[in-house]
N, C-alpha and C positions, 0 to 999 in steps of 0.2 A: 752548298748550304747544309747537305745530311752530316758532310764530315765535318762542319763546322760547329752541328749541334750534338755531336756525338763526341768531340772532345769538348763540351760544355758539361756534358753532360759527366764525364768522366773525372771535371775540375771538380765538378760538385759534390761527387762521389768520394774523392778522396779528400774534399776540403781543410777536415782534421789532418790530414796527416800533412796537407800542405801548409797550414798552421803554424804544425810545429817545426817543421823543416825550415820556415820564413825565422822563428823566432830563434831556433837556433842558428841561423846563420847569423842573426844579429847580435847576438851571445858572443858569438865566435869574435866577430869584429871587432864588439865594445870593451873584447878585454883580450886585445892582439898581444899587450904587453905577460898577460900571464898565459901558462898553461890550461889547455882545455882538451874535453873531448880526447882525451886517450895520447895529447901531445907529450913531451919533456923537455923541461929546457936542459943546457949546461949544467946551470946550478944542481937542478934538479934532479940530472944525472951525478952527482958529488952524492945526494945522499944514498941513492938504493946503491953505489959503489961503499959506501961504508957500511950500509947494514948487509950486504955480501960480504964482504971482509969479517964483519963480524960472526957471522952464521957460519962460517966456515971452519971455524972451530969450534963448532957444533954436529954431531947428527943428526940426521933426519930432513926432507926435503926442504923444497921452498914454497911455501904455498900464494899463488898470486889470486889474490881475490876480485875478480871484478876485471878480465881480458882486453873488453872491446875490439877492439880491429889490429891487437897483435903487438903495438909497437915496445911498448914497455915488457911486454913477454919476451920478444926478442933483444931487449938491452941485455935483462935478466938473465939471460943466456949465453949474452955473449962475456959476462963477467965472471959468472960462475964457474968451477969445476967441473969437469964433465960426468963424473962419478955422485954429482948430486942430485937430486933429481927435481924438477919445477914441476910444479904441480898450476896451472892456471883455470879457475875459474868458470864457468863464463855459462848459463843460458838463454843466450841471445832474445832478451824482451826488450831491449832498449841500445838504441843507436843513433848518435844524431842526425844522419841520413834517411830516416823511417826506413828503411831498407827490412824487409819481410824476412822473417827467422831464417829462412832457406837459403836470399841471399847474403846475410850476415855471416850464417856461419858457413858458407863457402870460401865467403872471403875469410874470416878469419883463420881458416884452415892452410889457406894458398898461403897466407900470409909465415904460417909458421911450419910450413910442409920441411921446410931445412933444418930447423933447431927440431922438430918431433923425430926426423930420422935420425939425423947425426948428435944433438945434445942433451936427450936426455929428458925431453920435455911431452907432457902428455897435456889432453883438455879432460878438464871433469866438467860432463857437460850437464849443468845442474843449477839449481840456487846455490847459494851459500848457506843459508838454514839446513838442507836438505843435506848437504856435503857434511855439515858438521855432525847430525845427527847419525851418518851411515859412516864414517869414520871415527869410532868413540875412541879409539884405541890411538890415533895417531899423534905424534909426537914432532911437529917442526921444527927446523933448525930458525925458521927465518918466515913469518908472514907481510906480507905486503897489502894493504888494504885499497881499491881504489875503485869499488863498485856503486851500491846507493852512497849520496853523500848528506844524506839527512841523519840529525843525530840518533836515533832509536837504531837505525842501522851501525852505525860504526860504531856505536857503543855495544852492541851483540858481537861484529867482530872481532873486537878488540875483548871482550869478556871470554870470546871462544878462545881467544890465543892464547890469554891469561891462564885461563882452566886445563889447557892441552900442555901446560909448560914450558911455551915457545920462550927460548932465549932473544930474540930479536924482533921486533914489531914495529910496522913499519907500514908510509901510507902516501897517499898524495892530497894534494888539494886540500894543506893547509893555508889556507888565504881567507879573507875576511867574505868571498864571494860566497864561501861555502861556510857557515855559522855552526852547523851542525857536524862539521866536521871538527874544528878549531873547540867548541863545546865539552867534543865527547874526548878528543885526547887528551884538555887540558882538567878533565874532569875524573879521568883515567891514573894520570900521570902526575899532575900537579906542573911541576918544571922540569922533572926528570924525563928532557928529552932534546934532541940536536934537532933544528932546522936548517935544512940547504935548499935553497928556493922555497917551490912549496911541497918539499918530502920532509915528514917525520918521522926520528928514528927512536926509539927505546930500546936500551939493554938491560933485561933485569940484571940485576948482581948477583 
């Protein structure tokens, strides 16, 4: 009976985070057909293989915005030059696992312990506001967008990119699930821009 009311007591405890864990599991399911939560599809992978192709006749790194749990870091990586350098993102406050800062970003570290030694890749472990404002100077070949998906945010990232010069820009989770994404590129961009799955790509001229 003690141990029975002491993990009651511990469901209780963490009721919010088991919430959101319940709800995004249901997220996940309701939309198996698209990408979610840090996946890629095929398609998907066509576009960040074009907006590498195209940054690559560019200097300056690859900035990935928004890491989560590695996967797309590591495509990122494995398509790139190894002379370029990826730059990912990431201060672990959100994960659809509620997984506590500490073991987020253990995992996401384990995750990328091989492309940080051998390719080239480092974590900026930070916001994205924070990064741009301590980085004034720098200059990308290529950003990648795929952290908050509310419009006020991707339209600051997508304005950072603008402003730093980046020739290539680029993102996920253009689908109608996400409004505020789909708002702020075509609000950015107009139609000046490729879809493969749900990655968008812009080259300035």
């Amino acid at each position: 009976m003690v141990d029975k009311i002491k993990t009651l007591g511990k469901v209780i405890s963490h009721q919010r985070d088991i919430r959101a864990l319940v709800s995004n599991y249901f997220t996940f399911q309701e939309h198996a057909d698209k990408t979610a939560y840090g996946s890629i599809s095929l398609d998907d992978e066509k576009g960040l293989e074009r907006g590498i192709q195209l940054a690559a006749d560019h200097p300056g790194p690859i900035i990935e915005i928004g890491a989560l749990f590695g996967h797309t870091t590591n495509l990122i990586a494995s398509k790139k030059a190894i002379d370029k350098e990826l730059i990912a993102v990431e201060n672990y406050i959100w994960n659809p696992f509620q997984l506590p800062e500490g073991a987020h970003k253990m995992f996401l570290h384990r995750t990328l312990r091989y492309v940080m030694d051998h390719a080239n890749v480092r974590i900026a472990e930070t916001d994205a506001a924070s990064f741009y404002r301590d980085n004034p100077t720098l200059r990308p070949s290529m950003v990648f967008i795929d952290a908050e998906h509310h419009f006020a945010a991707v339209k600051r990232d997508i304005d950072w990119a603008l402003s730093a010069g980046c020739r290539v820009i680029s993102g996920h989770d253009y689908l109608d699930l996400h409004p505020g994404v789909v708002r702020a590129v075509e609000e950015s961009f107009g139609t000046d821009f490729e879809v493969f799955g749900s990655v968008w790509v812009h080259r300035a001229p």
